[in-house]
N, C-alpha and C positions, 0 to 999 in steps of 0.2 A: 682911738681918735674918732670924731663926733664928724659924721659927713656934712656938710653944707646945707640947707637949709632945700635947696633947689635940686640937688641932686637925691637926696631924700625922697621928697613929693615925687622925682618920675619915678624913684625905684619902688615905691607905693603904688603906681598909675600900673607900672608893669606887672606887678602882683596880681592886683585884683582886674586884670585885663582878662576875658574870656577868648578862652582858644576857638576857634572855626568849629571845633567839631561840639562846643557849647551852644554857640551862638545859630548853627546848624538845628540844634534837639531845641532850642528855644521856639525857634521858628516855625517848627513841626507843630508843639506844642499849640503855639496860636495861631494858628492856620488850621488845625483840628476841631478847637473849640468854635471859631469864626465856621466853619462849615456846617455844628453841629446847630449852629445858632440862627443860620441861613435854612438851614433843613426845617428845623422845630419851629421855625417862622412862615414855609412854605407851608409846611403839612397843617398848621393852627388855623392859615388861611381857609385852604382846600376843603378843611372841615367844615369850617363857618361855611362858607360856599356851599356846601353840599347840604346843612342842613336848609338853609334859607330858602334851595330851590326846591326844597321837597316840600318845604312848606307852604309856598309857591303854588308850587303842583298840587298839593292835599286842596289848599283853598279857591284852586278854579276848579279840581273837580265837582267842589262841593257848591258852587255856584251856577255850573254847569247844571248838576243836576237838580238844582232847585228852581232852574229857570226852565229847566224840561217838565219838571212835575209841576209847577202853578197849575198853567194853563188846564191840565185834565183837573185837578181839584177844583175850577173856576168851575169848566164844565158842567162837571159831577152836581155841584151844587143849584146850577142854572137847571137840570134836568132835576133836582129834588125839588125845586121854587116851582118850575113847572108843573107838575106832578100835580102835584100839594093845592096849588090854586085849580088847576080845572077839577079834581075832585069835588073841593067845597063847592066850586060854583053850582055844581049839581044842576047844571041847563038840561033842559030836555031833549030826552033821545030822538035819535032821528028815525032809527031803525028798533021795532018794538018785536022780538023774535027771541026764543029762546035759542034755536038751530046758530050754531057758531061755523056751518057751511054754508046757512044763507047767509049770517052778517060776512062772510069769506067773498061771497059772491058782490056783497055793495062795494065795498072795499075794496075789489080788485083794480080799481084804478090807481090803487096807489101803489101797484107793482109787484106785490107780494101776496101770497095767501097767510089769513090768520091761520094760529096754532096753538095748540096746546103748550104749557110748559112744565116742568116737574115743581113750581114752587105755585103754580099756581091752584095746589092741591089743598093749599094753607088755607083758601077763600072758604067760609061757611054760606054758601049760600049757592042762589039758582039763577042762571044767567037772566038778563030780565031785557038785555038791548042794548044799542050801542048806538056813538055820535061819533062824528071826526072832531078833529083837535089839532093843537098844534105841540110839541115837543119842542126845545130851542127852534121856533118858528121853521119845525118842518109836520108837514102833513101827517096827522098818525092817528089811528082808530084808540077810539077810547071804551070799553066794555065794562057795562055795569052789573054786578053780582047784588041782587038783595038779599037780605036774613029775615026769616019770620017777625023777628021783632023788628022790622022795619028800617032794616041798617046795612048800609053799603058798605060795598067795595068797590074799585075801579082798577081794570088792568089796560094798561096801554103797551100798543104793538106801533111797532114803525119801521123802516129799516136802517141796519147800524151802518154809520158812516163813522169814522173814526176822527176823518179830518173835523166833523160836526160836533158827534157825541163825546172824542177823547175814550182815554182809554176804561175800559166797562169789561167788567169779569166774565168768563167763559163759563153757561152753566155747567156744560160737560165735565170739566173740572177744579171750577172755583165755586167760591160758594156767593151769592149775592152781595151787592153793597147795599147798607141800612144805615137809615138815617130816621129820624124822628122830626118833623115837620108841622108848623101847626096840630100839634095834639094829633097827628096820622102820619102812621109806620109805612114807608117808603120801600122798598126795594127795588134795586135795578140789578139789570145782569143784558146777557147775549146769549141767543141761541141761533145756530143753522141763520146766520147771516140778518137777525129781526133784532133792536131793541126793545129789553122789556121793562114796564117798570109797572107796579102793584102799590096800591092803596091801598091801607084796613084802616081803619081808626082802633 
């Protein structure tokens, strides 16, 4: 005999009705995934986070440090400009003396004694006299070397200021900065507390 139509349908509902301890491992199940999905959302984050700030970080250092270095390459090159023009101008010495202890003794007023330096063994030639000058408009002796065939050098002494000069290589264990200027080779460097900078053509 053929149930009802209506008691059918609940004995159907009853059937496929899941037990607690289903309905339970179901629950588990998406609450598991819902965490793994909450996790791999945080840590996706974190990541992006942490690259962006390092990227951050990478591009102020690098800003940092380009806004440290200008300034002595501005420098560096105000002392090659320098350089460069009072060579050419080739004004007349003031002091006409070969002794580099007498032009030590004119020059004592600008606080330092002249010196020798190890590059300045490069000059072909015999001291012939020396003038004051200015280097980034500070006071500094300017010493001129001539050569037989009738061709200069000039070495300039002053004293290093760093806040002035910026930063300038240590002869003792750097090797000079060179530059090429108006058709005349430059060098600058530091020694025992004096900026030096040489002229050759």
């Amino acid at each position: 005999m053929k149930k009802p139509i209506k008691s059918a349908i609940v004995d159907m509902h009853k059937e496929t009705q899941l037990s607690t301890e289903d309905l339970a491992g179901l629950r588990a199940i998406e609450q598991h995934y819902s965490d793994n999905q909450q996790s791999t959302a945080v840590l996706t984050k974190r990541t992006f986070m942490g690259y962006l700030a390092t990227a951050m970080c990478t591009a102020l250092v690098a800003v940092l440090l380009w806004v440290a270095w200008m300034p002595d390459v501005d420098k560096t090159e105000q002392i090659f400009a320098d350089v460069a023009n009072n060579h050419l101008s080739y004004k007349t010495l003031k002091y006409n003396t070969e002794s580099l202890v007498e032009l030590g003794d004119k020059f004592s007023y600008l606080g330092f004694m002249l010196s020798k330096s190890g590059p300045m063994q490069a000059i072909k030639g015999a001291l012939s006299g020396a003038r004051p000058c200015l280097i980034l408009n500070i006071p500094a002796a300017q010493l001129r070397y001539q050569t037989k065939d009738k061709r200069w050098s000039t070495v300039f002494q002053t004293r290093y200021e760093k806040s002035i000069h910026g930063i300038v290589p240590d002869i003792s264990h750097q090797a000079p900065l060179v530059a090429v200027k108006n058709g005349i080779r430059i060098s600058v460097w530091k020694e025992h507390g004096l900026l030096f900078a040489m002229a050759q053509p």
